[in-house]
N, C-alpha and C positions, 0 to 999 in steps of 0.2 A: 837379494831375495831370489831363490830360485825353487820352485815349490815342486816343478816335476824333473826328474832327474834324466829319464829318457820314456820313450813310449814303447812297450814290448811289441816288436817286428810283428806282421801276420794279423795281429787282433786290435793292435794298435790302444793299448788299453796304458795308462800312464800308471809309469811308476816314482812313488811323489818321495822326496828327498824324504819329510818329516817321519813318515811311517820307516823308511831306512832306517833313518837314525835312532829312531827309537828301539830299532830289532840292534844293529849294533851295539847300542847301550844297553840293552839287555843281555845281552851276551859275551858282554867285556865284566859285566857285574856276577854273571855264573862265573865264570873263568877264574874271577880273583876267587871268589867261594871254594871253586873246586880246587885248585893250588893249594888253599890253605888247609883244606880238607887232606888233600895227599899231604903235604909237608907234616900233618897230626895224628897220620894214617889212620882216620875215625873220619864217618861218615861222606866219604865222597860220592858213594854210591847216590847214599841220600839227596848231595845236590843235584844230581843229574838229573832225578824223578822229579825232581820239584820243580826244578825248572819250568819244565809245563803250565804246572798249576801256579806258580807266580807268573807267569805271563798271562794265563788266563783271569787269573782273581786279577789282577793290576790293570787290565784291560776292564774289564768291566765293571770295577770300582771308580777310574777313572772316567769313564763315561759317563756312569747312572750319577756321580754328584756334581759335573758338568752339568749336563742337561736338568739336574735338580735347579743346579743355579738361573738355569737359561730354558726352563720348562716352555716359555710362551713362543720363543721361536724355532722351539721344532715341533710344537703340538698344533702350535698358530699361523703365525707366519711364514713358515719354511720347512711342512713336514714332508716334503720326498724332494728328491735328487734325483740326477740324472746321471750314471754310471755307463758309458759305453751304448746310450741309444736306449739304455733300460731305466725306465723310474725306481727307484725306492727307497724307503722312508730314510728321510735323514738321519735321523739319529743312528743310523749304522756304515754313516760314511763318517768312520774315524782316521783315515790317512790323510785328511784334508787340515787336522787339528781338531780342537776340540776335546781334550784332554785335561783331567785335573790330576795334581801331584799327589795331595792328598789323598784324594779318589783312590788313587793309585795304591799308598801306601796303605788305606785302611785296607784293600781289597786285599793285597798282598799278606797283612800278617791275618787276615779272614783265615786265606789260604794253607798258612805257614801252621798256625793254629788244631787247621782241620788234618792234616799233615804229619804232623808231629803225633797228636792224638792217633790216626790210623796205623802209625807205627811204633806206636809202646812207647814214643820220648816224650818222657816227663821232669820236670822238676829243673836241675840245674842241667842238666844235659841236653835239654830242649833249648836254654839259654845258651848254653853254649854252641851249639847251632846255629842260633841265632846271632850269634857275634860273629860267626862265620859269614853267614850269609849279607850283612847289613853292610858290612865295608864296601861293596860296592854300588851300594843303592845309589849315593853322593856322583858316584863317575856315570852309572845309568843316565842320571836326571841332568847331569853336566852335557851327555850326547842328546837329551831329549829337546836342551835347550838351544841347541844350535839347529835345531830342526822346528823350533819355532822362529827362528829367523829367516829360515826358509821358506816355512808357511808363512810366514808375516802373523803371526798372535800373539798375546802375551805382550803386547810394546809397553815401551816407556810413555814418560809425560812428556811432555812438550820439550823443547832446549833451543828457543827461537825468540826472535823478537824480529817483527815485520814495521818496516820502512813506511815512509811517504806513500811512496812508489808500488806498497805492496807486493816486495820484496822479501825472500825469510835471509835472516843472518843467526847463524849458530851460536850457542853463546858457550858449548862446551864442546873440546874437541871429540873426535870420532860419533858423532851425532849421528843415525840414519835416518834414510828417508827410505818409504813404502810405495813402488810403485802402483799404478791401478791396477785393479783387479783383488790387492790385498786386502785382507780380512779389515787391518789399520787403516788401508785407504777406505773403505767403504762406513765403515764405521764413524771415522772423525768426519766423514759427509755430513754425516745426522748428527752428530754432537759439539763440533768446533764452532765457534763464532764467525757469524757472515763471511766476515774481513779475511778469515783466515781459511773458509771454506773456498771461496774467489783465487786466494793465492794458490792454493794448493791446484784448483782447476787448471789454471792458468801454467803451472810446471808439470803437470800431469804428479806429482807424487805427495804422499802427505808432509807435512811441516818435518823441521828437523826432530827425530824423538831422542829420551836419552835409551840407549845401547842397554836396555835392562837386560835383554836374554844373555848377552854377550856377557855383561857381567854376571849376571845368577850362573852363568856356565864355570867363568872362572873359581868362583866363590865354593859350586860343588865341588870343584877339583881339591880346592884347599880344605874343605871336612875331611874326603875322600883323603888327603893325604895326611892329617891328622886321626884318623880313624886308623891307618896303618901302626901309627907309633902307639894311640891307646892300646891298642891287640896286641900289640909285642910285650908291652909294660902292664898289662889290666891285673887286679889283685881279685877278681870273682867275675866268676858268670854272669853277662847279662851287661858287664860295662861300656860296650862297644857299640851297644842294641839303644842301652841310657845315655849315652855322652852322644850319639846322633841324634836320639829323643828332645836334647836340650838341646844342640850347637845350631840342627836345622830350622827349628823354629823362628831362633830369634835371628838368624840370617834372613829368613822367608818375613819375618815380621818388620823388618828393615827397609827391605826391596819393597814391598806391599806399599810405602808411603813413596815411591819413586814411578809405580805404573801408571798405565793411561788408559789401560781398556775395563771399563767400568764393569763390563760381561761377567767380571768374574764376581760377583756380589755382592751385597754390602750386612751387616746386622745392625749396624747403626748406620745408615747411607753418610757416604763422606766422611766418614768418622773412623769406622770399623768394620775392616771388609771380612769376607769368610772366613778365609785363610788368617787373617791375623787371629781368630776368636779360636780359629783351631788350634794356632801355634801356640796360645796360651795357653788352653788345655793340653793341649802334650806337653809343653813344657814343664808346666806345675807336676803335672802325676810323674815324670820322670826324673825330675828332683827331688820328689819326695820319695819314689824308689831306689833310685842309685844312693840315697843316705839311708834307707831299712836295709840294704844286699850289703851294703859298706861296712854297717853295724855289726851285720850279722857274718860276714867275713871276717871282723879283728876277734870278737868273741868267739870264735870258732880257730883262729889261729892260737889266741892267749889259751884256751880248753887245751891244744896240742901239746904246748910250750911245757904244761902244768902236767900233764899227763908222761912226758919223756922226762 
């Protein structure tokens, strides 16, 4: 964990790994857009503009269904921070974490949306932008997850079993642990069991967790490289936008049964957290569109076929 990267000289104001990486993941996710946009020579211009406005919409999607999920500790609990000797409200201290994916991505096709509409792209030519654009959403979210290792958010469950002795031993390799001060350490204070709150005091860090960020990191790189070969091989607009729509879900649906930080919400507590009830809704509606665009791409190829 290392959550501030260095302190800017003179003002002495930190600058935090997690916020980094999430600008670098944004900006390695335009880069593939706009390549493919030059390689198609159609709409590069277009990525550049957008740019912006998916950083903005993404930004403040992911915030506003964070703090939706976790409304009592920045309205209750913990509503101002402390910035440089200055108070104010927390909910606008997002370099610290406190980001949702989702968030993210609704805000982002808000954006994409509003966007498209202000500039005349309609129909399949919007979608096709949109396959442009989405290839790198996967590698974004891949750099955003190495920057929750460095905030300490987002952990795994447990991967421990504690001794006589009170004691932790690992029981899967590459396990981490959370020093104090992290998000994990202070959280599993108020929710681990006595025995295991004790241990943890007693080594200063939290229990061994499993490496969820690390792996949700890997995992977006392998959509992300997958999304490459759809786009090369796709039969209509819009495939590249759907085949994310369904691949991310049910990766995110998978991982969701391996975390530890309860923070992120439940709609059936313990059962069914946010994020899985979302992946399922995207899933569904994106399986049922990539089979109507499917459709209605072979009937429109056989009309060609019949017409030459």
């Amino acid at each position: 964990m290392h959550p501030v990267l260095f302190k800017i000289p003179g003002v002495d104001w930190p600058l935090h790994t997690y916020g980094v990486l999430i600008v670098v993941g944004f900006l390695c996710a335009m880069y593939v857009a706009w390549r493919e946009a030059m390689r198609q020579g159609q709409y590069a211009d277009d990525v550049l503009d957008f740019a912006f406005w998916a950083l903005l919409g993404g930004m403040i999607g992911a915030r506003i269904v964070f703090i939706a999920v976790n409304w009592k500790q920045y309205f209750v609990d913990r509503p101002w921070d402390t910035v440089a000797g200055v108070s104010i409200p927390a909910v606008l201290v997002v370099w610290k974490g406190g980001l949702v994916f989702y968030g993210a991505a609704l805000g982002g096709f808000v954006a994409y949306l509003w966007y498209a509409r202000s500039r005349q792209i309609r129909g399949a030519e919007m979608l096709k932008l949109a396959d442009m654009m989405v290839v790198g959403v996967p590698l974004a979210a891949g750099f955003g997850r190495l920057g929750c290792v460095a905030a300490g958010c987002c952990w795994g469950d447990g991967a421990f079993s504690l001794d006589a002795d009170g004691h932790f031993h690992q029981t899967i390799p590459l396990a981490i642990q959370f020093p104090k001060g992290a998000l994990a350490y202070q959280s599993l204070l108020q929710s681990a069991p006595d025995d295991v709150v004790a241990a943890m005091r007693a080594v200063g860090q939290t229990a061994p967790l499993i490496p969820i960020q690390l792996i949700d990191s890997v995992g977006e790189v392998s959509i992300f490289l997958v999304l490459l070969i759809v786009r090369s091989r796709k039969w209509f607009h819009g495939q590249v936008l759907l085949t994310y729509g369904i691949l991310y879900p049910i990766w995110r649906t998978t991982l969701e049964m391996f975390r530890g930080d309860g923070e992120r919400g439940y709609v059936i507590p313990g059962v069914l957290s946010t994020s899985q009830f979302i992946s399922l809704c995207v899933a569904s509606a994106a399986l049922v569109t990539i089979f109507v665009l499917r459709k209605r791409a072979v009937q429109q190829a056989e009309a060609a076929a019949l017409a030459a």
